[in-house]
N, C-alpha and C positions, 0 to 999 in steps of 0.2 A: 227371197222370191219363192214361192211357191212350183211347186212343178204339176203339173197333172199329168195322172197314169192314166193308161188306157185301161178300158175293163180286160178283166181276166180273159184269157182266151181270144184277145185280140193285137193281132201285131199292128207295130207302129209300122208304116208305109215310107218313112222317108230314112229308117235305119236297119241297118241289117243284123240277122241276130248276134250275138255276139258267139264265137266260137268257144269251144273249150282251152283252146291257147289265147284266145284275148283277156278270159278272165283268168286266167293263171299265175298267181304272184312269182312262179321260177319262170315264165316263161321270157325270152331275153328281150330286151330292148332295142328296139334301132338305132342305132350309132347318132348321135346330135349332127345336125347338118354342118359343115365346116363354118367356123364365125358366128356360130349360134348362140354362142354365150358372153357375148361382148353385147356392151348398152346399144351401138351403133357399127353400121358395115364401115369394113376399112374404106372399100372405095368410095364411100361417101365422104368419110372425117378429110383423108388423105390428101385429097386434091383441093377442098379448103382451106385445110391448115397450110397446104405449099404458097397459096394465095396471099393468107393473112401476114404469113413470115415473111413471105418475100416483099410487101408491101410494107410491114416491122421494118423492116431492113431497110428498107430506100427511107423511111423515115426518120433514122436512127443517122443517117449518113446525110440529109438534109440539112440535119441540126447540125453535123459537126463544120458545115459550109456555109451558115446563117452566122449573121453579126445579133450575137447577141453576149451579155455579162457569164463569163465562165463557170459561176454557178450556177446558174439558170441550166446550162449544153450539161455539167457534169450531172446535175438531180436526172434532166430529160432524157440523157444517152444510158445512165442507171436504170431507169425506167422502162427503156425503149427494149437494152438486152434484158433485163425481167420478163420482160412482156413476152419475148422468145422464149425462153424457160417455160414460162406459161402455157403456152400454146402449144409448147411439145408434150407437156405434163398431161394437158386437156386432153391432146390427143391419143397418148397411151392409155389415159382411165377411159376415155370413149371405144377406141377402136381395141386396144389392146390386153385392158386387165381380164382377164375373164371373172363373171360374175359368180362362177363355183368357186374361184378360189377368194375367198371370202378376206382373208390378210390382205392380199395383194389388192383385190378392189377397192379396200377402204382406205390401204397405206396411199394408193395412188390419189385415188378421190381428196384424200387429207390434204396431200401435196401440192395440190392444184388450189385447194383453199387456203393452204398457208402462200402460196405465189401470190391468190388476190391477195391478202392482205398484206403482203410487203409492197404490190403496186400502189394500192389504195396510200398505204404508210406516203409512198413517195409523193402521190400526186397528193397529197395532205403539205408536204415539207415543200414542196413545188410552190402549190399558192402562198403558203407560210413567206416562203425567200420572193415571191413577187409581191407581198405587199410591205417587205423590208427594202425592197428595190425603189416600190412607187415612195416610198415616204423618204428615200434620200434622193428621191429627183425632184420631190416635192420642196423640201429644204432647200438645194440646190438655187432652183426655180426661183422661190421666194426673196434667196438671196440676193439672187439676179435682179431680180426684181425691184427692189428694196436698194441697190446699187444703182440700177439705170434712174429710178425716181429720182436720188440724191444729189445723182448726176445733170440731170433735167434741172432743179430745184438753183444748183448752184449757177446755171449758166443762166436760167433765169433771173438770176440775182444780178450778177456781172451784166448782162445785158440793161438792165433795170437804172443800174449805176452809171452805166455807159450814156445810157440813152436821156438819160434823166436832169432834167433844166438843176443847175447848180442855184443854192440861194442867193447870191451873188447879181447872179444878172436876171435874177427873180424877173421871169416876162409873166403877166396878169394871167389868172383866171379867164379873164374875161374876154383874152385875145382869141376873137373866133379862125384866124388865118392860119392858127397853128396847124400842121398837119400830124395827123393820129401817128406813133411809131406800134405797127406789129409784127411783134419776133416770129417766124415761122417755125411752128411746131412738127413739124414733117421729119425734120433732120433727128436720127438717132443719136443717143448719145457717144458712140463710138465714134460719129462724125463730126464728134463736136470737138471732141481732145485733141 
């Protein structure tokens, strides 16, 4: 960007001249205002982070109260406390690391990125073990399934036999007085055993 100077022998109106101590390289500096050198004010991160953790936590303790398959509660409670870690971590490299001191800001920043990515890890292993969950309740299902049919099939049969004119007393085709026998399909096979 360009700047434009004023002509020679004309002061700028909206600056004032600079003193002999302003441009003076020994001359001292103002002390950095308190929290000056952090990404973000503490009283900002602070009372989010007490939000998020504390809302962390009732969720964490949710799971351990929900009916749900034990690996599912151990990946999601692994999770739940990382995510604590997390968000303490987040909020030291925000509110706490100072940005002078150059180690400590980037060891902290590091920290907070190696945290995501062991969350990230989990919720990866997470859906991983739910779609090992869905395919043995799938199996399950099928099985079931696959049992009540067979179960159907055979009472069908028995019924069939039951119901069914012997060749013996062989009555016609052509007897229209016979009444229709229909088995009611309503009944489960559990109500049938």
């Amino acid at each position: 960007m360009l700047s434009v100077q004023p002509p020679p022998g004309c002061v700028r109106m909206d600056k004032r001249r600079p003193s002999a101590s302003d441009t003076s390289p020994l001359a001292p500096r103002p002390p950095p205002l308190p929290m000056q050198d952090t990404m973000a004010h503490p009283w900002l991160v602070l009372p989010l982070t007490a939000v998020v953790m504390l809302l962390t936590i009732w969720h964490v303790l949710a799971i351990q109260r929900t009916a749900m398959p034990a690996s599912r509660r151990r990946i999601r409670t692994a999770s739940g406390l990382l995510m604590l870690l997390l968000f303490a971590a987040l909020t030291f490299a925000l509110a706490g690391a100072p940005i002078s001191e150059r180690r400590l800001f980037v060891l902290s920043w590091l920290a907070v990125l190696g945290l995501v990515m062991l969350v990230l890890m989990l919720a990866a292993m997470d859906m991983a073990n739910t779609v090992r969950l869905s395919g043995r309740l799938r199996r399950q299902l099928t099985t079931q399934a696959a049992e009540d049919l067979a179960a159907e099939v055979a009472f069908r049969r028995r019924a069939a036999e039951i119901l069914a004119p012997t060749a013996a007393s062989g009555p016609s085709s052509t007897a229209p007085d016979k009444p229709q026998v229909v088995i009611p399909a309503s009944r489960t096979p559990a109500e049938r055993r």
